[in-house]
Every structure is written in C-alpha cells, then in structure tokens.
N, C-alpha and C positions, 0 to 999 in steps of 0.2 A: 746464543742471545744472552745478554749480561740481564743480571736480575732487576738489575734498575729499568734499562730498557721495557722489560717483559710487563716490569710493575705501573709502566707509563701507559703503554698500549691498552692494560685492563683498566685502569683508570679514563683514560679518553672511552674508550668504549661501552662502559657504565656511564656516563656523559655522553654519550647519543643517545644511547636506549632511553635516559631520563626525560632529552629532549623528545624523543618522540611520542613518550607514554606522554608528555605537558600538550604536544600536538596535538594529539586525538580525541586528549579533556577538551581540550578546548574547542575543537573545530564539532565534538558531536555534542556539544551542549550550545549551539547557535540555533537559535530561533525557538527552542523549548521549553522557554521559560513562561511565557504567556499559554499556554498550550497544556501544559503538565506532561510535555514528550511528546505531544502529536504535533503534524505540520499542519500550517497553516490551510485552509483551502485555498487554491488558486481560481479567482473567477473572470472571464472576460466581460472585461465595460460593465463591472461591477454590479454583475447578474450569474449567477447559478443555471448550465444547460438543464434544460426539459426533454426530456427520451420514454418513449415505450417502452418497458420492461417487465417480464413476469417469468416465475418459475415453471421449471418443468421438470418431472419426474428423473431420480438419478440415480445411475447404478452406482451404490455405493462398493467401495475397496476398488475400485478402476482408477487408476494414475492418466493423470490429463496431461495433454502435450506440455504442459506448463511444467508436469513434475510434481502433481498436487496429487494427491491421494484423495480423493472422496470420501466423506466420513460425514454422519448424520448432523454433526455440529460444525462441518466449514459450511465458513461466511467467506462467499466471494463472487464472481462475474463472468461470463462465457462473451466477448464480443468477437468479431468479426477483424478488426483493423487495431485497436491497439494490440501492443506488444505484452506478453507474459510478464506480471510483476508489478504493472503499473498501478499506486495507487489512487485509489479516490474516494469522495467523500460520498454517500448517495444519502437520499432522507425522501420521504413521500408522509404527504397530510400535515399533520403535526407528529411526526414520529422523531426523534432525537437523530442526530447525524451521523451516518455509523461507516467508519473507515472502514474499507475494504479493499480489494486487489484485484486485476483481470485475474483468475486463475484458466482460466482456458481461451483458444485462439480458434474460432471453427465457425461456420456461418451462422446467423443467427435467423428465428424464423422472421418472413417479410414484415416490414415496419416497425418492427422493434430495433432498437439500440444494442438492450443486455439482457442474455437469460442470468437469472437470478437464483441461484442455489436455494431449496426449499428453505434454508435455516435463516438463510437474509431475508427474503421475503417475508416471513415469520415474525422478524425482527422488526422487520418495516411496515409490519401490519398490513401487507397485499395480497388479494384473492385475485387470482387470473391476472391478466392485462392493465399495468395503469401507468399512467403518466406520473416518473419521477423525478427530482429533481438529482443533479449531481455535478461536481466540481473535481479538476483535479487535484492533490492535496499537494502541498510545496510551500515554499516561502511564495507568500504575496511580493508579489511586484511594490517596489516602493516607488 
C-alpha cells in the first residue's frame, strides 16, 4: 500500500470517528436541557397513575433477576408485568418526585402495583401501604 494511499484511509477514518463522537453529543443532549439530565415524565391524558405501593423487608447482598444487587441505599421497584430497567417517576403527599427503576420482576402482594425498596419508601415518606402517584419518565408526547 503506497503511503499516500495508507495516509488517506487514516484520515477518512479520523473523519467518522469525529462524525460519530458529533452524533452521540448531539443525540444524548436531546431533551435535557429543561430537566438538568433527567426525562421528562410521561403522563396519559395529562394525569400521573395512582397504585398501592409499600415496602417490605429485604435481604440485602441478594442480586435480583434484574441484576441489581441489594444494598441498604438502592432506590427502586419490584412489579409484576413491567420489564427490568424501566424508568419511572413516583412521588406520594407532598414528597419531591424521585426517579427510579423496576429493579425486580416477581409478583407482587394482592392489590398493590410496586413493592417499594425500604430506602424509596423512606425517601417518599411511606409507612406500610399507600396510595402513590407515578408516571413513566421519557419525552413527553408533543
């Protein structure tokens, strides 16, 4: 391969990498501006779901089907039917809206929606069983 040649090829190829490091600025700073990095909630017919939710005792250092490791300070979600990962927004009373994730997939007890990791509940200022509010998080629908 002639050097001209060789010194062509490394040049186009530093000219895609550029191009793709301009792609991924660009495409992961969409929507996070108004937010300071977080997504937006997502709500249907411009209302926040309401679900039974309350913590229950956990065995910490045990890995949940999700891949989560339990730890005295995860903040996260046990439901029944979403998938591992999903985030969402939950809030109960007046407590501030605090992003979270299913971390576990397993059934939940009857009537409830989500068990609730001791440390979210904590967060959310819940003792036993209550009614909380909660939205998917994402770009709102425009």
């Amino acid at each position: 391969m002639s050097p001209a040649l060789a010194q062509r090829e490394v040049a186009l190829a530093g000219l895609a990498l550029l191009a793709a490091i301009a792609s991924l600025a660009l495409t992961s700073h969409r929507g996070q501006a108004r937010t300071g990095g977080l997504p937006q909630p997502v709500t249907l017919n411009g209302s926040w779901r309401e679900s039974l939710a309350g913590a229950e005792p956990v065995q910490y250092g045990r890995r949940t089907d999700c891949s989560i490791v339990l730890r005295p300070n995860t903040i996260g979600v046990t439901d029944s039917v979403l998938p591992c990962g999903v985030k969402l927004y939950v809030a109960y009373g007046n407590s501030p809206e605090i992003l979270t994730q299913v971390i576990e997939r397993r059934p939940v007890p009857p009537g409830r929606k989500f068990v609730l990791t001791p440390k979210l509940a904590e967060k959310l200022g819940i003792d036993g069983v209550q009614n909380i509010r909660w939205a998917f998080a994402g770009e709102a629908a425009r």
